[in-house]
VEXROMI-319195 format. One record per residue: residue number from 1; residue in one letter; x, y, z of N, C-alpha, C in turn. Coordinates in nm, 4 decimals. Layout:
N
+-----+------+----------+----------+----------+----------+----------+----------+----------+----------+----------+
! seq ! type !     n_c1 !     n_c2 !     n_c3 !    ca_c1 !    ca_c2 !    ca_c3 !     c_c1 !     c_c2 !     c_c3 !
+-----+------+----------+----------+----------+----------+----------+----------+----------+----------+----------+
! NUM !    a !        X !        Y !        Z !        X !        Y !        Z !        X !        Y !        Z !
...
+-----+------+----------+----------+----------+----------+----------+----------+----------+----------+----------+
end
This chain:
81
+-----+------+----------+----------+----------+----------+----------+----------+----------+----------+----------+
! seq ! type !     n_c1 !     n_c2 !     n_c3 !    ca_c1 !    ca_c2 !    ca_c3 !     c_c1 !     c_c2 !     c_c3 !
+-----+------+----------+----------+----------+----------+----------+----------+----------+----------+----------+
!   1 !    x !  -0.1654 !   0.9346 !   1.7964 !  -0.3014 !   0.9002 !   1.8306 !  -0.3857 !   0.8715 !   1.7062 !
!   2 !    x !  -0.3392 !   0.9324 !   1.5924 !  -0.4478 !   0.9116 !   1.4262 !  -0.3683 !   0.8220 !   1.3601 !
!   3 !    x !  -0.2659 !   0.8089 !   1.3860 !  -0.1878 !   0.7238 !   1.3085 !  -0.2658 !   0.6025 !   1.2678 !
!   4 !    x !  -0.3677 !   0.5250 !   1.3677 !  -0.4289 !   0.4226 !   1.3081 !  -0.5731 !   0.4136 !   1.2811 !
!   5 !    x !  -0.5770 !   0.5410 !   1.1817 !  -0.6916 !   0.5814 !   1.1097 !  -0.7256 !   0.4936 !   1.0427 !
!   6 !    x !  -0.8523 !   0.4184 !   1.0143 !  -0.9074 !   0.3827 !   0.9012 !  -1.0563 !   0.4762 !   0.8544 !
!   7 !    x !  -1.0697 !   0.4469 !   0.7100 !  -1.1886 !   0.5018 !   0.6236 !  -1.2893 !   0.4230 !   0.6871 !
!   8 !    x !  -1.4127 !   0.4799 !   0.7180 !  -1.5452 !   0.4157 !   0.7691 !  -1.6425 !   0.4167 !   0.6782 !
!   9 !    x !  -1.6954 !   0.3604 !   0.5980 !  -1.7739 !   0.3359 !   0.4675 !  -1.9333 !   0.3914 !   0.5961 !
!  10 !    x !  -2.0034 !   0.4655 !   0.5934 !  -2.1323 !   0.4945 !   0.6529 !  -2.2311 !   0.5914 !   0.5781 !
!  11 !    x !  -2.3553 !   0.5797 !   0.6014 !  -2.4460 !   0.6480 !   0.5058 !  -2.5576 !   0.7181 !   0.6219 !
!  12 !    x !  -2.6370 !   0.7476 !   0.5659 !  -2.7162 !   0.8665 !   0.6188 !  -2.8726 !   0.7847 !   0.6396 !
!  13 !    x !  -2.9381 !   0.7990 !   0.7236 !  -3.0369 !   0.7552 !   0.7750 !  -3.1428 !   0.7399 !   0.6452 !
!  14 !    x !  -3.1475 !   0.8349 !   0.5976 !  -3.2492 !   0.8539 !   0.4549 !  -3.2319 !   0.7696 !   0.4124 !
!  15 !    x !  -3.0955 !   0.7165 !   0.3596 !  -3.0692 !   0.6481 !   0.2207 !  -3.0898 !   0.4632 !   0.2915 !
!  16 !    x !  -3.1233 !   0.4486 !   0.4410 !  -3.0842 !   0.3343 !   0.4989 !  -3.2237 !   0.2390 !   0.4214 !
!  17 !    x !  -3.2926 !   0.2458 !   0.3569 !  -3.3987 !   0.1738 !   0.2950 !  -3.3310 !   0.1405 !   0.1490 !
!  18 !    x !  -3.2842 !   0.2036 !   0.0581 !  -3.2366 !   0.2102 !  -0.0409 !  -3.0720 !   0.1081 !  -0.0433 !
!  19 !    x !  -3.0294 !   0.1522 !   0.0932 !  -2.9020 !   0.0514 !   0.0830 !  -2.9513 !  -0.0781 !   0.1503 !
!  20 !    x !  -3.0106 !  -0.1047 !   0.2358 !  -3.0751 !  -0.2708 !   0.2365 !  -3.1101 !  -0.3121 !   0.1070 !
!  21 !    x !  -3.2071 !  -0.2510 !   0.0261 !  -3.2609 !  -0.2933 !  -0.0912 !  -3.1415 !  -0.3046 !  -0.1275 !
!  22 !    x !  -3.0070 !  -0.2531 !  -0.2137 !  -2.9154 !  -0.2688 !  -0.2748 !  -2.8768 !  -0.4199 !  -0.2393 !
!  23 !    x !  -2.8466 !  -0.4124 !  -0.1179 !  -2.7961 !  -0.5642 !  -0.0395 !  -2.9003 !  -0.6941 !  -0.0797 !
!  24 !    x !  -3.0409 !  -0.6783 !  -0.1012 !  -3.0922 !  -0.7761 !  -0.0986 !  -3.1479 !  -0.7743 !   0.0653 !
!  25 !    x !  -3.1280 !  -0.6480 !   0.1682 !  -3.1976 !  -0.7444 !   0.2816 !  -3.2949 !  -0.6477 !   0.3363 !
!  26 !    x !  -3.3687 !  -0.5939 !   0.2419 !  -3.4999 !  -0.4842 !   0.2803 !  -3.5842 !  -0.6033 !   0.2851 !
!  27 !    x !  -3.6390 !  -0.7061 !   0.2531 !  -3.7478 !  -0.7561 !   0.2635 !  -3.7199 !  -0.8920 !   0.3925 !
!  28 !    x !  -3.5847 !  -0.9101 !   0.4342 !  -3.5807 !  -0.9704 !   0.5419 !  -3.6166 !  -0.8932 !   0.6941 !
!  29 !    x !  -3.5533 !  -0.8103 !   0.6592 !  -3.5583 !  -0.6762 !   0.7678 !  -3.6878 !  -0.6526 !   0.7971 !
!  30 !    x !  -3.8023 !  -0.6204 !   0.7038 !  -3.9063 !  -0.6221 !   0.6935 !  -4.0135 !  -0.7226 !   0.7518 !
!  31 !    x !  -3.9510 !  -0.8426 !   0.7153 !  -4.0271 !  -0.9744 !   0.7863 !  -3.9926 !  -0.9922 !   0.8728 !
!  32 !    x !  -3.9197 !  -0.9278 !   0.9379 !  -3.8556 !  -1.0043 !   1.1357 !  -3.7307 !  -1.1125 !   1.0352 !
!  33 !    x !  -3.7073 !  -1.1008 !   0.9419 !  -3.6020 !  -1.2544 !   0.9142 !  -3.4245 !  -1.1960 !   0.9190 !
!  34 !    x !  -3.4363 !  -1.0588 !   0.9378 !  -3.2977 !  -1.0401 !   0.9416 !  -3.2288 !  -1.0417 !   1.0930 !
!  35 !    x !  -3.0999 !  -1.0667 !   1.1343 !  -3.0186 !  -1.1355 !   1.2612 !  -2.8456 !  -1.0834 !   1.2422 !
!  36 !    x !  -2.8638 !  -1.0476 !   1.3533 !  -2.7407 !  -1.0229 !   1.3650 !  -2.6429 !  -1.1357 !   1.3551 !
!  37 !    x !  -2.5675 !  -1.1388 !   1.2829 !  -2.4656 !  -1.2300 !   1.2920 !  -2.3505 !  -1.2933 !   1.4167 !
!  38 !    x !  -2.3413 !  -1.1917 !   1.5324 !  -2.3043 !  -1.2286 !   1.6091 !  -2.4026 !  -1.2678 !   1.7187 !
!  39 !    x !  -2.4635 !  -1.2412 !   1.7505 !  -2.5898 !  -1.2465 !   1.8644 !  -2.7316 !  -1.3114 !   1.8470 !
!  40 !    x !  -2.7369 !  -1.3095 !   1.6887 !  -2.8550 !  -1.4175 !   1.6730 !  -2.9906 !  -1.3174 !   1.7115 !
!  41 !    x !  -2.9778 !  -1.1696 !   1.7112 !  -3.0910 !  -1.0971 !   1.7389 !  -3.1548 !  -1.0254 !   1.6569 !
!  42 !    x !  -3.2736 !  -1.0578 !   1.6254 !  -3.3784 !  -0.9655 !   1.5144 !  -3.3345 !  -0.8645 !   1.4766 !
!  43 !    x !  -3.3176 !  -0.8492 !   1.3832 !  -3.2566 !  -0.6735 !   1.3583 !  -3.3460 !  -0.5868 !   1.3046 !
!  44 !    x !  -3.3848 !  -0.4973 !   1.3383 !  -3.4864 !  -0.3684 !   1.3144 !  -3.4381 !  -0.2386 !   1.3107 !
!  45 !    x !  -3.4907 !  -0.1459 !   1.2331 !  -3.4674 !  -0.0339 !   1.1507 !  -3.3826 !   0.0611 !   1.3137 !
!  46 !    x !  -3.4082 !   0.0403 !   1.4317 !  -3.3992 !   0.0847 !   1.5828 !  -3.2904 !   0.0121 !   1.6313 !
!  47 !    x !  -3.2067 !  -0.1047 !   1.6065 !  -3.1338 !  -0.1904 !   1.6413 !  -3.0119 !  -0.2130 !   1.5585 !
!  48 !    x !  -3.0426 !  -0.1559 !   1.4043 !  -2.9563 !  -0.2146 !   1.3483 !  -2.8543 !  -0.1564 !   1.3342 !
!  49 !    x !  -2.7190 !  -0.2161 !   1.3301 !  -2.5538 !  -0.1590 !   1.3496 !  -2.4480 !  -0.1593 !   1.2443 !
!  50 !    x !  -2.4930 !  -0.2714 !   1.1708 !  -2.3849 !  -0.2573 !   1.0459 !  -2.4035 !  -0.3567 !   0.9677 !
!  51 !    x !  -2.3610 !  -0.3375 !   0.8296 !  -2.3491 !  -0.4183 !   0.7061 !  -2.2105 !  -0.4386 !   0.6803 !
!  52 !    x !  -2.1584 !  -0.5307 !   0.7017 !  -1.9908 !  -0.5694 !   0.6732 !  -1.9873 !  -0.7048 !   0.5886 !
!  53 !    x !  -1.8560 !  -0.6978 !   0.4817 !  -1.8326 !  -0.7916 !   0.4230 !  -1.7101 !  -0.8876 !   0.4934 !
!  54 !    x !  -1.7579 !  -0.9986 !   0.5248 !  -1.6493 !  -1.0664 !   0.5701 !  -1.5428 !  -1.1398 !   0.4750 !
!  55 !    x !  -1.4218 !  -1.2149 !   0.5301 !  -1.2981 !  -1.2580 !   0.4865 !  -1.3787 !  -1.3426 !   0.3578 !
!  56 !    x !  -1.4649 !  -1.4219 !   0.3676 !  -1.5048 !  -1.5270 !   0.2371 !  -1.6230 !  -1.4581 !   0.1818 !
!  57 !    x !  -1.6051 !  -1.3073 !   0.1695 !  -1.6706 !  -1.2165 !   0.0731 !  -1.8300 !  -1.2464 !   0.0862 !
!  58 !    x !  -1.8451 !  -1.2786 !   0.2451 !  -1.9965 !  -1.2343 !   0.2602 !  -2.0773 !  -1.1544 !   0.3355 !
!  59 !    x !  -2.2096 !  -1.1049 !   0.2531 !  -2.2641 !  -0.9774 !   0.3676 !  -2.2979 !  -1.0496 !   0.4808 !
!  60 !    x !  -2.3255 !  -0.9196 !   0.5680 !  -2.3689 !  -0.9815 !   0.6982 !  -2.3679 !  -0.8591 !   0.7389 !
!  61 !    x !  -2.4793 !  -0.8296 !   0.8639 !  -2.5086 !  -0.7838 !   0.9488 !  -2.4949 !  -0.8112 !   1.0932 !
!  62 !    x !  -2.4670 !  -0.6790 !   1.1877 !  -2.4869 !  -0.6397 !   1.2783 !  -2.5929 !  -0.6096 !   1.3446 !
!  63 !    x !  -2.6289 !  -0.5690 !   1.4969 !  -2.7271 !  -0.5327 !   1.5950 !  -2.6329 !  -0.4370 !   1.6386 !
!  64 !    x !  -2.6901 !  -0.3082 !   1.6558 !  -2.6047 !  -0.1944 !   1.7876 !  -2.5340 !  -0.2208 !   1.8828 !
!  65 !    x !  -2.5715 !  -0.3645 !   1.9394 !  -2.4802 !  -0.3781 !   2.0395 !  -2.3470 !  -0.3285 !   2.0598 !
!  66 !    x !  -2.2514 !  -0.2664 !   2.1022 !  -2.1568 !  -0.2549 !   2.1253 !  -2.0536 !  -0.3692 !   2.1185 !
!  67 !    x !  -2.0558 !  -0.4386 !   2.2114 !  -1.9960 !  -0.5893 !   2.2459 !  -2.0341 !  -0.6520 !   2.0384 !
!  68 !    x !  -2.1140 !  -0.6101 !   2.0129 !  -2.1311 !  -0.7016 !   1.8496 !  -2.0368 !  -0.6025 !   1.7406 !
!  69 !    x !  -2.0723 !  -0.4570 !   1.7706 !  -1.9674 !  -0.4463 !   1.6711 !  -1.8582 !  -0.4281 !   1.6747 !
!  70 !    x !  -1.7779 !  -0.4072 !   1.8261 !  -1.6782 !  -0.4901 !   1.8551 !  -1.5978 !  -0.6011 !   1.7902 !
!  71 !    x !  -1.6655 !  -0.7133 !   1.8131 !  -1.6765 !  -0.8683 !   1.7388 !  -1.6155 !  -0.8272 !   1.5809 !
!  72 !    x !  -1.7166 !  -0.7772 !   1.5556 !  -1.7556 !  -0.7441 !   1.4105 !  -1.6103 !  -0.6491 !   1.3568 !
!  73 !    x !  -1.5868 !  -0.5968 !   1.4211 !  -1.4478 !  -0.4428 !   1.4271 !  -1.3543 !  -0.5182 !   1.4377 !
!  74 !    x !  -1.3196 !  -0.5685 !   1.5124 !  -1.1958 !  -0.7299 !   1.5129 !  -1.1883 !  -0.8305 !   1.3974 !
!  75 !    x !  -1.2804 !  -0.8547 !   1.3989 !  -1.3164 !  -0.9623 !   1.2432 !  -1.2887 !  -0.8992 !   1.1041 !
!  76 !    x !  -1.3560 !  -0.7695 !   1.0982 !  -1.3050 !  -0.7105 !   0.9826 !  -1.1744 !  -0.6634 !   0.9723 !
!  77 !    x !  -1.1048 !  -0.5818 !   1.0524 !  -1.0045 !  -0.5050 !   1.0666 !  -0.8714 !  -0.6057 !   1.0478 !
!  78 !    x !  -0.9022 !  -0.7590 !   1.0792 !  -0.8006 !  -0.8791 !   1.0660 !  -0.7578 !  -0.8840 !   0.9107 !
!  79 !    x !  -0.8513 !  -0.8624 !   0.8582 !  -0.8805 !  -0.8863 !   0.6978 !  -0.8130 !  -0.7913 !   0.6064 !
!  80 !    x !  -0.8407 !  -0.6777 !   0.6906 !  -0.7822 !  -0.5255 !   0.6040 !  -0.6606 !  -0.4651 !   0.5975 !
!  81 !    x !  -0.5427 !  -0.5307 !   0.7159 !  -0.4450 !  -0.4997 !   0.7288 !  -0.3376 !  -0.5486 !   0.6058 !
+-----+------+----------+----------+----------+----------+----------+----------+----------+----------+----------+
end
């Protein structure tokens, strides 16, 4: 059943201002300009689901959705094997 463990890179609510800034996307987030990459939906401090690097080494974000980080969990996990 663990056998197909992977490491989950995740941080702590506090630090979630400090790691946008790192990324470059505290001031999109801020303006309504940040979007989920799969769904095309505003992402806000209440909504937001994940920061993943994709296959051609770019950030991108998630929305909570389930069904998105799904998407997102498939897409990456292709990459990592």
């Amino acid at each position: 059943m663990f056998r197909d463990r992977k490491k989950l890179p995740a941080f702590h609510e506090d630090d979630f201002t400090e790691i946008l800034a790192k990324f470059n996307l505290l001031d999109k987030l801020n303006e309504g300009e940040l979007k989920c990459s799969v769904c095309d939906k505003i992402l806000t401090k209440e909504n937001f689901g994940c920061i993943y690097l994709t296959k051609n080494e770019e950030i991108k974000t998630s929305c909570s959705d389930l069904m998105c980080l799904e998407k997102v969990y498939q897409e990456t996990k292709n990459g990592s094997e």
